[in-house]
C-alpha positions as CSV (number, residue, x, y, z in Angstrom):
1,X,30.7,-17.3,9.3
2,X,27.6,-14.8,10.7
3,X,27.7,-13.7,7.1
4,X,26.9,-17.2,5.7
5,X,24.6,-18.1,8.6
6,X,22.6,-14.7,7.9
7,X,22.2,-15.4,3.8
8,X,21.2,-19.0,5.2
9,X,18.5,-18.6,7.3
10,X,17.4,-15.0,5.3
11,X,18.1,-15.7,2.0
12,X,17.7,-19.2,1.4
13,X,15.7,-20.9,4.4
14,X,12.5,-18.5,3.4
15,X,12.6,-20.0,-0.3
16,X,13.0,-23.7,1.0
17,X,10.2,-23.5,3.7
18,X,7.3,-21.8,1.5
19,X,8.2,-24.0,-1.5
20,X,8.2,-27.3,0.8
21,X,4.7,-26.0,2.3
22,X,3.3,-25.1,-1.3
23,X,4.5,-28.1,-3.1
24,X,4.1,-30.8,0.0
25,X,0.4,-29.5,0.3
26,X,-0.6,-30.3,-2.9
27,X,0.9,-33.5,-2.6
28,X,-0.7,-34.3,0.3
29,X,-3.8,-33.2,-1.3
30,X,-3.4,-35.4,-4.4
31,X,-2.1,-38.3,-2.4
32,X,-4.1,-38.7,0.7
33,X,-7.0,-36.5,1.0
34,X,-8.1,-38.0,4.2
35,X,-5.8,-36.8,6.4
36,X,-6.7,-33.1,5.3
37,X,-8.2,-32.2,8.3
38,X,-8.1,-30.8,11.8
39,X,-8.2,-34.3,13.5
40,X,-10.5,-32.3,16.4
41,X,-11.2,-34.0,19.9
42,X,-13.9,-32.0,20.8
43,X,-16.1,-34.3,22.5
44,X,-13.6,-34.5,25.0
45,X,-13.0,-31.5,27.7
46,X,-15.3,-29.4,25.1
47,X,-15.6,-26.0,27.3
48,X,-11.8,-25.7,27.5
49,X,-11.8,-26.3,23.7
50,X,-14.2,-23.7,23.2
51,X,-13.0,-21.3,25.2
52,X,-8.9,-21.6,24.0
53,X,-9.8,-22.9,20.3
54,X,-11.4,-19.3,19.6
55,X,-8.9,-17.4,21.5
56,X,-6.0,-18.8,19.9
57,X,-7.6,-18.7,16.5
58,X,-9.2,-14.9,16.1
59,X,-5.7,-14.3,18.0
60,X,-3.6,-15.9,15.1
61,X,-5.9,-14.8,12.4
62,X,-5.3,-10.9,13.1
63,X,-1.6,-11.5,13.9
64,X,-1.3,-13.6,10.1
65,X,-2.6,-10.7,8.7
66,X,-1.1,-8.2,10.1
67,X,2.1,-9.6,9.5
68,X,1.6,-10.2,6.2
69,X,0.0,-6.4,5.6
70,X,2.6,-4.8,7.8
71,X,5.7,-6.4,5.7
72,X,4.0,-7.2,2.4
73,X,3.0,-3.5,2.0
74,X,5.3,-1.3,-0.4
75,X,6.8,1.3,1.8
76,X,6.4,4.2,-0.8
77,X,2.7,2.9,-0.5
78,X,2.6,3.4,3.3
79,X,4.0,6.8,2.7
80,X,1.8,7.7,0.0
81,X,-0.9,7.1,2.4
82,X,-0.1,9.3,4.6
83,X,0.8,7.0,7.6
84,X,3.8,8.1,9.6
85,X,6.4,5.0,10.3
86,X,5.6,5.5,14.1
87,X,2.1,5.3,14.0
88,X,2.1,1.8,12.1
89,X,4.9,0.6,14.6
90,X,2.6,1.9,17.1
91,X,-0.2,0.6,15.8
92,X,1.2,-3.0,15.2
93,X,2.4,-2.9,18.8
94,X,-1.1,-2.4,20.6
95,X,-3.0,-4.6,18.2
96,X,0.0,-7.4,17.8
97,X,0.1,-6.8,21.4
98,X,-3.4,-7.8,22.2
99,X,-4.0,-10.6,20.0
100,X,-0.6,-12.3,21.1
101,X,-1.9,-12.1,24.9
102,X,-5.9,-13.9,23.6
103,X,-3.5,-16.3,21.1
104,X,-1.3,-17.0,24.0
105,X,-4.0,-17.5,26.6
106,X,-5.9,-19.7,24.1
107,X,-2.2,-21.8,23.0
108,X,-1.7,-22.8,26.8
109,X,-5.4,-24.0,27.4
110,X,-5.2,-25.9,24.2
111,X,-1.7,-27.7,25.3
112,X,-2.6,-28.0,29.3
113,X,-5.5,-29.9,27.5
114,X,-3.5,-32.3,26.0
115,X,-1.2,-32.8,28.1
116,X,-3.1,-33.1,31.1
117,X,-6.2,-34.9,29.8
118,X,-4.5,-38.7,29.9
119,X,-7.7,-39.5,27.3
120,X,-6.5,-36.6,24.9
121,X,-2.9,-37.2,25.6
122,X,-3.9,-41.0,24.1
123,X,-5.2,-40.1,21.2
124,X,-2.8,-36.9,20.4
125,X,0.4,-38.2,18.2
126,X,3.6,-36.6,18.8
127,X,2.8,-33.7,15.6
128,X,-0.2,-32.8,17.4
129,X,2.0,-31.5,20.5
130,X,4.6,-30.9,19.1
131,X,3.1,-28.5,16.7
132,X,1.1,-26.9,19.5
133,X,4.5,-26.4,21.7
134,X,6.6,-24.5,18.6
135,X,3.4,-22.2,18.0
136,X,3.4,-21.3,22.0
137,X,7.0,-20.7,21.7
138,X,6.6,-18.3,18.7
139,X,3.9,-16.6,20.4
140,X,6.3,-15.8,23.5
141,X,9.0,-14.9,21.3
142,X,6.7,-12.5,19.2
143,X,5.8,-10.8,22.6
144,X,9.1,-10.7,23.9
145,X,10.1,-8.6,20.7
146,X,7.7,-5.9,22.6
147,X,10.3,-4.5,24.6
148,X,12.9,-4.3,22.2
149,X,10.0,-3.0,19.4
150,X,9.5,0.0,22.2
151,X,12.7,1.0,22.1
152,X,12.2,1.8,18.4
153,X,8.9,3.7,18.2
154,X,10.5,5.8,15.2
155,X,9.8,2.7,13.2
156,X,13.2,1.9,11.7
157,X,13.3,-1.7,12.9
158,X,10.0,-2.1,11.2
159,X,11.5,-0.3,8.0
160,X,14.0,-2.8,8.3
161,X,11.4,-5.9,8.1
162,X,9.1,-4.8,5.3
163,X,12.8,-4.0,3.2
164,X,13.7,-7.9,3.7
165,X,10.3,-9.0,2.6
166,X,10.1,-7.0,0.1
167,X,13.7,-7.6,-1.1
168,X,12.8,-11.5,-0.5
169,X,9.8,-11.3,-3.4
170,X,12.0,-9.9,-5.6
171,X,14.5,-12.2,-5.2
172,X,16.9,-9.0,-4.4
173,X,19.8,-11.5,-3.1
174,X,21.0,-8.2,-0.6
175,X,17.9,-8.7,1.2
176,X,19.0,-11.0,4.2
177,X,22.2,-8.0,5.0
178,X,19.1,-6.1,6.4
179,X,18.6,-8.4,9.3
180,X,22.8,-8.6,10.3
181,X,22.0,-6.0,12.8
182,X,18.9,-6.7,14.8
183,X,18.3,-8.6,17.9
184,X,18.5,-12.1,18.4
185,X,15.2,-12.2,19.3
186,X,13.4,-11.1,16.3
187,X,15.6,-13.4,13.8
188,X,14.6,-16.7,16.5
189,X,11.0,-15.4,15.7
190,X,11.6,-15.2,11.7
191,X,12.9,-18.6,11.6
192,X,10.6,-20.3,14.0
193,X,8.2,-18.7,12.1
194,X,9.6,-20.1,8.3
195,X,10.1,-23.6,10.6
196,X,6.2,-23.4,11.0
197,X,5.5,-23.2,7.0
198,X,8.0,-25.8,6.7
199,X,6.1,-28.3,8.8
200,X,2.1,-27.2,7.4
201,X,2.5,-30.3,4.7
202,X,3.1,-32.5,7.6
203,X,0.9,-31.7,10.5
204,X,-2.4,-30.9,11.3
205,X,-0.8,-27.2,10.0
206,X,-2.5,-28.0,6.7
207,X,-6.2,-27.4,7.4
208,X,-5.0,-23.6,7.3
209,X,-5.5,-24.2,3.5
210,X,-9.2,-25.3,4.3
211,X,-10.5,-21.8,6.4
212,X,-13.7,-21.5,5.2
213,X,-13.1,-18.2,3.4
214,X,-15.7,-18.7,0.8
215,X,-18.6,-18.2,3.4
216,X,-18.1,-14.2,3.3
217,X,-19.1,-14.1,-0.5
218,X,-22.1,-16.4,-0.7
219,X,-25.3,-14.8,-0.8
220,X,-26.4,-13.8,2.5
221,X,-29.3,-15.8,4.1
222,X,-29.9,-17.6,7.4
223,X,-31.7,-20.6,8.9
224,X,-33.5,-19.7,12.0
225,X,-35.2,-22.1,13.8
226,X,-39.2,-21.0,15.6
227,X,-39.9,-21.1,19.1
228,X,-43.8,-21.5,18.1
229,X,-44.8,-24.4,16.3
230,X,-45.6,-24.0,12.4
231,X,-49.2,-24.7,11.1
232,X,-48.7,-26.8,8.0
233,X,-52.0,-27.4,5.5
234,X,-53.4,-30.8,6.0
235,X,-52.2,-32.8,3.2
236,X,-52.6,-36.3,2.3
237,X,-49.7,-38.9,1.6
238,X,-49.9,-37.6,-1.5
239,X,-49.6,-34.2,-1.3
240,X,-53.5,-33.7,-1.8
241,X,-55.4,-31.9,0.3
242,X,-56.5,-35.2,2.5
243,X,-60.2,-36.4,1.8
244,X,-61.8,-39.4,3.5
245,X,-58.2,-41.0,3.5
246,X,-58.0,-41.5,-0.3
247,X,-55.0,-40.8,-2.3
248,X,-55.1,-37.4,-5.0
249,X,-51.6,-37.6,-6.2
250,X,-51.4,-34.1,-5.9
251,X,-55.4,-33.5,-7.0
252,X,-58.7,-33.4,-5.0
253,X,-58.9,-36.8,-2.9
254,X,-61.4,-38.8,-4.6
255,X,-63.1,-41.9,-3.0
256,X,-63.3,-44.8,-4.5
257,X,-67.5,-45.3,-4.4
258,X,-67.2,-42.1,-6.1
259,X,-64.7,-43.2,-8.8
260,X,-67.2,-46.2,-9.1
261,X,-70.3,-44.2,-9.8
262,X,-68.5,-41.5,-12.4
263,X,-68.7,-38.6,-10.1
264,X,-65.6,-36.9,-9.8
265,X,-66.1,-35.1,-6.5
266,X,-64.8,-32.2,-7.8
């Protein structure tokens, strides 16, 4: 029975969840384009948004991609590199560490928000908190894992991780025996986590697919806006340089006793 219920929820649950998020996105996409978005309250109780809304995101962004560098990495790459197994589990553990705590701090000022704010609480649907209490859950559970993590600075149990992944892109169906062994703990975190993809084509989840990514290749230039006021040339309606109120069209302004007598003015 723990043999079926480990090729379950680490051999088959991580195909189901990323092809539901993958293939329910773009049918959202296609079918209803207008609920692609954030759904953002921010006029309302704006400071605390400000303050949790960047904690929680920079907080999630470095722990996505640390995740997905840490296990996604080939190990014979790591060791071609030259970077012992302790010192990335070491590494992972004071970074992941940190932006768990900022994530963490920002998840709980972004729920007490909604849950205390009786306008915001009006105008969240159930998705919106709910979505909000499974990531604050993960984010306990992934710093919970720190004291079991430390008593594995060696870096086996994170040996152990990047060999599922790995073994899970290759379809290698001996994968999920890798995780029989470890704590509780991490596999509630692995699931939760797959739970999260699972859900992205039916929340608020799916504005991940939306980060504006783009903005760090377009050519670099910036709007700034004067303290002093900016002289302008005195033009005309017309874009003429302006002359006894007549209209140039772009030329010298030319009145109309002028026009009259054949004198151009010019």
């Amino acid at each position: 029975m723990n043999e079926f219920l480990n090729q379950l929820a680490f051999g088959w649950y991580p195909y189901f969840a990323i092809t539901v998020m993958v293939v329910g996105s773009i049918l959202r996409f296609d079918k209803d384009q207008y609920s692609w978005r954030s759904q953002s309250s921010q006029f309302l109780r704006r400071k605390q948004l400000s303050l949790g809304s960047n904690l929680f995101h920079m907080g999630v962004i470095v722990l996505f991609v640390g995740h997905l560098v840490g296990l996604l990495t080939p190990i014979n790459v790591v060791d071609g590199l030259g970077i012992g197994h302790g010192f990335k589990q070491l590494a992972a553990l004071v970074v992941g560490g940190i932006a768990g705590i900022a994530a963490l701090i920002g998840a709980t000022l972004l729920l007490h928000r909604r849950l205390v704010d009786p306008r915001i609480r009006q105008s969240s649907s159930f998705g919106d908190i709910a979505v909000l209490v499974l990531i604050w859950v993960q984010l306990v559970m992934g710093i919970g894992t720190t004291w079991w993590t430390m008593q594995h600075l060696d870096g086996e149990e994170m040996v152990r991780f990047m060999g599922w992944a790995s073994g899970i892109i290759r379809f290698d169906p001996g994968a999920p025996a890798l995780l029989s062994e470890v704590a509780i703990i991490y596999k509630l975190h692995i699931v939760l986590g797959l739970t999260l993809f699972l859900i992205t084509p039916f929340t608020r989840l799916v504005h991940i697919w939306s980060a504006p990514i783009w903005f760090l290749l377009r050519p670099g230039y910036q709007i700034v806006r004067s303290l002093s006021p900016v002289r302008r040339p005195d033009y005309s309606r017309t874009k003429g340089p302006a002359g006894d109120g007549a209209p140039s069209f772009g030329g010298t302004a030319v009145t109309r006793a002028q026009a009259e007598s054949g004198s151009s003015g010019a």
